[in-house]
N, C-alpha and C positions, 0 to 999 in steps of 0.2 A: 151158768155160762160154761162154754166147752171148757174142760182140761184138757192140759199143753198135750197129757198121756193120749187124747183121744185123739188127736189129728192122727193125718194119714200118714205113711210114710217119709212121701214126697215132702209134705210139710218140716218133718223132723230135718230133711236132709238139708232144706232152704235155710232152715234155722242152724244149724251145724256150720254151714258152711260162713254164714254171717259172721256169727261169731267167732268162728276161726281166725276170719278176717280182723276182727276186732280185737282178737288175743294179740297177734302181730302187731297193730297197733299200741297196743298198753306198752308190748315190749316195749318197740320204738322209745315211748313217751317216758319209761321208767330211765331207759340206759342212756338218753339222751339230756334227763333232768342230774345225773351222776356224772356223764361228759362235762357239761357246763358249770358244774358244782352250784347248784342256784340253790336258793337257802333251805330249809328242812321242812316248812311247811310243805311248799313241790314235791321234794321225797316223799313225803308221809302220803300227799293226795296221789302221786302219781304210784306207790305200792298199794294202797289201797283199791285204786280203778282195778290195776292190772289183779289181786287177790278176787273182786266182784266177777271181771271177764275169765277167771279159770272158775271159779264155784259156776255161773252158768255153762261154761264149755264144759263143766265136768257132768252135771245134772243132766242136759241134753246127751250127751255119750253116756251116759248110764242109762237113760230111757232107750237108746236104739238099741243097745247090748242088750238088755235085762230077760228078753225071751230068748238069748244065748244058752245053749247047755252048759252045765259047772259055773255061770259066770251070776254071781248077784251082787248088787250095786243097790242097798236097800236107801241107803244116808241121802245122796243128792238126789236120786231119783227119785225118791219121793217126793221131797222140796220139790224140784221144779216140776215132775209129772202131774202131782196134783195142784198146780198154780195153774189160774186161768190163763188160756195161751193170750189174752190180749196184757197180763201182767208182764209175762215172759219179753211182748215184745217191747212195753215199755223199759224194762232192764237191759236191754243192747240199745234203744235208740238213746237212753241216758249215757250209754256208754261211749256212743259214737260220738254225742253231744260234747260229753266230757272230753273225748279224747280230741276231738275238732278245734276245741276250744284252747286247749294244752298244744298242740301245734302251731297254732298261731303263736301264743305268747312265746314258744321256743324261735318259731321264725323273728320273731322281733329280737327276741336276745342276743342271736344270727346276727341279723344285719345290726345291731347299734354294739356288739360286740369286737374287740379286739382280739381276732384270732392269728395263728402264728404265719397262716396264709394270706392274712390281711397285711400283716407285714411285711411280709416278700413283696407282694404286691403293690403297696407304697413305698419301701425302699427301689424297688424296679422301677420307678418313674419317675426318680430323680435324675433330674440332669448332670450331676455327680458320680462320682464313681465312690462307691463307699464298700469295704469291708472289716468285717469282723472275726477274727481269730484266737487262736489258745497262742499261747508263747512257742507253744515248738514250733508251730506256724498251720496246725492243724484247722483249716476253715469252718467259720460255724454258720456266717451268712455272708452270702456276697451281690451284691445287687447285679443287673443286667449290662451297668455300664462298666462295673470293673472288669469284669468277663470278654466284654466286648475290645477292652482296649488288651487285653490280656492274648484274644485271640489275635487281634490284627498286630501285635507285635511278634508273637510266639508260637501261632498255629493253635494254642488251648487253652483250655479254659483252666484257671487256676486251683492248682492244686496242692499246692505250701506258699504260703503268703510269703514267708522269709525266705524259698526259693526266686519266688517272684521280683520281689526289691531288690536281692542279691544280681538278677541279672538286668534287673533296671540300671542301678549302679555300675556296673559292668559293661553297659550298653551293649550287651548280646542279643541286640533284635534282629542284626543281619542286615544295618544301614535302614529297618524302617522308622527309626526314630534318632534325634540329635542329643543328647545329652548338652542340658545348657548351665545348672549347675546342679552338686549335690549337697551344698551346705550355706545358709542354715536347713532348707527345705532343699528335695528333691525336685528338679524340675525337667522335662523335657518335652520335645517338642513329634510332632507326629508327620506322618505323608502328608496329612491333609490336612495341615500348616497350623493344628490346636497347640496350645502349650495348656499340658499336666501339672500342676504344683503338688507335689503327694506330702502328705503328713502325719506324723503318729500322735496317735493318744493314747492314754492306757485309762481306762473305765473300770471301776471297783462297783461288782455286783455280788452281794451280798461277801462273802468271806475269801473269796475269787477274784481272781482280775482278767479281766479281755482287752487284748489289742483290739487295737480302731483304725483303719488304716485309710485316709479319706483324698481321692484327687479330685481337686476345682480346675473349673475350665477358665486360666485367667488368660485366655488369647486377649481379649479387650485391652486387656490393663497394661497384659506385656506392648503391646503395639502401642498402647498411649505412653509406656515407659520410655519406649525405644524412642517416640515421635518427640518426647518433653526432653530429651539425652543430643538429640540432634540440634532443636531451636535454642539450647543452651549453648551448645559448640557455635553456633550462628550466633547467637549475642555474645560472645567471651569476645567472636571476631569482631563485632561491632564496639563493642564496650574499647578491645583494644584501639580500633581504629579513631572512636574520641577520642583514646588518651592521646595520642598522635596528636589529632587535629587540635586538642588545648594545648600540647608542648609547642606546636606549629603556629597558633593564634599569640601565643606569647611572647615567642621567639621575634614574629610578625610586627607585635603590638611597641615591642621592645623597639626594633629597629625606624620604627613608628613614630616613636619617640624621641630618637638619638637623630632622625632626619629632623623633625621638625624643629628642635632645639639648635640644629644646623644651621635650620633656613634663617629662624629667630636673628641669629648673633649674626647670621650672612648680611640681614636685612638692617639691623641696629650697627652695623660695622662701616655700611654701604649707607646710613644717613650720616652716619657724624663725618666720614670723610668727604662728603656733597657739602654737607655746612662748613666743613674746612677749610672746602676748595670755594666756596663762593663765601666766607671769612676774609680768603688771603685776598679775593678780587677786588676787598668792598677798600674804598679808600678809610684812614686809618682812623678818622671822626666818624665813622657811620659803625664800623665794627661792634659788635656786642660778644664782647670778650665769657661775661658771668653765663649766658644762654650754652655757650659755645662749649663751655667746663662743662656745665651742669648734663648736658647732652651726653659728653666723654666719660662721664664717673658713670654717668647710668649706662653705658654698653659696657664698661670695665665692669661694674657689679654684675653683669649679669652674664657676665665669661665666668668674670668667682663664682658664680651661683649664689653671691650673697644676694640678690635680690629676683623675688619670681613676678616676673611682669602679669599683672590681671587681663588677661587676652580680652574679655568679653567688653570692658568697660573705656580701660587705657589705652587699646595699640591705637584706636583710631583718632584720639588726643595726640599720639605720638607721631601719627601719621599727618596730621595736621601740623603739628611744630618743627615737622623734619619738612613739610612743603614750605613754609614759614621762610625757616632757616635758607632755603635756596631760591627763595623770590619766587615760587611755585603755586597760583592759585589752583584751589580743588573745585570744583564743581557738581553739585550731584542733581542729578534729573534722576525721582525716583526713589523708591523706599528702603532704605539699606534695613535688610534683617535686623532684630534687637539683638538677638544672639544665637548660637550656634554653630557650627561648621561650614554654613554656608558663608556668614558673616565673618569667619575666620581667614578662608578662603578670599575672597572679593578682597578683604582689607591687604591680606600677604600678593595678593595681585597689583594691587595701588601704591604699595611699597616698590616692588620690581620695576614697575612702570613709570613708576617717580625717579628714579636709579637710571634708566634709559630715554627719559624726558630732559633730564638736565645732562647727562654727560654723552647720550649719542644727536637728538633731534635736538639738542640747542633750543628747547621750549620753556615758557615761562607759565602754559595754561596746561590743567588736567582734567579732563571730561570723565565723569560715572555714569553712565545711562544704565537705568535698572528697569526691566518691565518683569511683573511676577501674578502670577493667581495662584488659584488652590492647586494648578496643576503642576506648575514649572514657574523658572525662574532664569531669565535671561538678560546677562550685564555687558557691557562693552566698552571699554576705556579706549581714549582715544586721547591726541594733545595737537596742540596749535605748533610743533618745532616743522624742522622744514621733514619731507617726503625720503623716507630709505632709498638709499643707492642702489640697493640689490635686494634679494630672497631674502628676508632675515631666516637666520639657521639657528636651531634653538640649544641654548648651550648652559650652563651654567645656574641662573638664577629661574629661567622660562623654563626649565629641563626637568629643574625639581619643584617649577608649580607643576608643569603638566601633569607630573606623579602624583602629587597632592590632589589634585582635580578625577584626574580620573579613579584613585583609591576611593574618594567621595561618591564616585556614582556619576562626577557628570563628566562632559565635553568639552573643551580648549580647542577653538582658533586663534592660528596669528596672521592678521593682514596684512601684508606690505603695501599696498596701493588702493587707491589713491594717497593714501596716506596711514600712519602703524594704528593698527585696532586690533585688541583682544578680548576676544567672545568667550564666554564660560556660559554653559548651560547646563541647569536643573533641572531632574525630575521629580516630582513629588512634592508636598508644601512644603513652606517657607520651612 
């Protein structure tokens, strides 16, 4: 087979120049495996390629040299001159092989590697503004948003971190920024309406310390601060305005009370003087003197407060012994409520009405007419005395149902003519 020595020329120079190309390479591959620091096997293969790729680069430049005058190259030029040139070319395509193969594995190390441009680069595209400094305030990384708010307040980009905060504190942006507070955190707000919360940390690497200097974008939080600050001020007023309205409801409830126990004694005051009066009329064998007492002791107990009448059960027994008493039949057409307000109501009606049946209409009969559904509820007392003289005008005992009635919810008529009728209406059930 040819030796490498007998090719032409041309051939040596093709080959020279290959492998030149290939030395370049190993370089690469050696300085590139010492950048990375990747473990010592790499070292070891990647100084061995490149030691292979100079013994051929040197062997082929000793065969083009060696018919130089003064110049001999016996050691490589031999080796490779008397190698067959198809061995020769096997020893660069192994080298290219190798070397091909070692760049890849460096480009993978590359990209799954953690380089310090990698990190600018993911601190850059934080939404955040993050920096890192020495204590004098000398910068060692500053992302792209610290800069950015750095520049739109101050014209530049940071250049002493403790400069910087010094005139954040200061608020010497020149009105591009509000200062909203500086303690516990720094906070301020920008032209285009962000709020800055800035905060320090101090990070221990290795025997060393570095400031950390970090601003979050809390626009959100502050606006939902501010919004949750105002619907509080809205409920303090509302809260206050219940209190109002329960001092108002009691005050209310009170006087509520002090009427009703009014009307009570009005109305227990206004029987026993009807049985009095028609006592003294009754000739002196028909009188029932014990009824008559019994009646008097129970309005006096109940001006003492020594005795509390059972509204729900008693008034309308009482109601009945006070028509008794005055020679006053009752009548009822219709269902009187078992109990309630409504029932309270109608009965303190039938008292009043009994009180103006015996001492204005000179009557001895008292009409209830009750008609009621699930919706409403409508009464009308009426009596057989003789027909009002004029307008009845409501005064006194009619004055303070009407109040009662309408506080209830419902409606009072009073009729004069044909003859006295009062209408009370209900909404809602019984």
């Amino acid at each position: 087979m040819t030796a490498y020595y007998d090719l032409s020329v041309n051939a040596h120079i093709i080959f020279g120049v290959c492998t030149l190309i290939l030395m370049v390479g190993a370089v690469f591959v050696l300085v590139s495996a010492c950048v990375l620091h990747l473990r010592c096997r790499y070292l070891i293969f990647s100084s061995v390629l490149l030691l292979e790729v100079i013994f051929v680069l040197q062997g082929i430049t000793d065969v083009s040299l060696k018919d130089i005058k003064n110049l001999s190259f016996v050691f490589f030029s031999d080796i490779i001159g008397n190698m067959p040139y198809a061995a020769v070319i096997l020893l660069l395509v192994f080298s290219a092989v190798a070397e091909a193969v070692f760049l890849i594995y460096i480009h993978s190390v590359n990209k799954n590697m953690l380089t310090p441009g990698a990190v600018k680069e993911s601190v850059d595209t934080l939404p955040d503004a993050v920096c890192f400094y020495l204590s004098d305030g000398q910068p060692l990384l500053v992302n792209a948003q610290m800069n950015k708010i750095s520049g739109e307040l101050f014209g530049n980009e940071i250049m002493n971190v403790k400069s910087f905060l010094s005139n954040l504190k200061l608020n010497n942006s020149g009105g591009k920024a509000r200062l909203i507070s500086t303690e516990p955190t720094l906070v301020i707000q920008t032209d285009d309406e962000k709020i800055w919360d800035f905060r320090r940390n101090v990070l221990t690497v290795g025997n060393s310390e570095v400031q950390e200097l970090v601003a979050f974008d809390v626009t959100e939080q502050y606006n939902l601060k501010k919004e949750l600050e105002m619907r509080n001020e809205r409920l303090s007023d509302v809260n206050e305005r219940l209190r109002k309205y329960s001092r108002e409801v009691e005050r209310i409830t009170a006087e509520k009370e002090i009427l009703t126990a009014k009307m009570r004694v009005h109305d227990d005051v206004g029987r026993s003087l009807l049985a009095f009066r028609s006592y003294l009329a009754k000739p002196q064998s028909e009188r029932d003197r014990e009824s008559l007492l019994l009646m008097w002791r129970y309005t006096i107990s109940v001006m003492k407060k020594e005795t509390v009448p059972d509204v729900q059960h008693n008034e309308w027994k009482l109601l009945l012994k006070a028509a008794k008493a005055v020679d006053v039949s009752i009548e009822v057409n219709g269902e009187l409520p078992e109990k309630g307000r409504k029932r309270d109501i109608l009965i303190a009606a039938m008292h009043e009405c009994l009180t103006n049946t015996v001492k204005h209409a000179k009557g001895n009969r008292l009409y209830l007419n009750i008609q009621s559904d699930n919706t409403a509820l409508t009464a009308e007392i009426t009596n057989n005395g003789e027909q009002p003289k004029a307008e009845i005008i409501e005064s006194g005992g009619l004055k303070n149902l009407r109040h009662t009635v309408e506080s209830a919810g419902g409606v009072m008529a009073v009729k004069s003519k044909p003859r006295f009728g009062l209408v009370l209406k209900f909404e809602g059930e019984k």
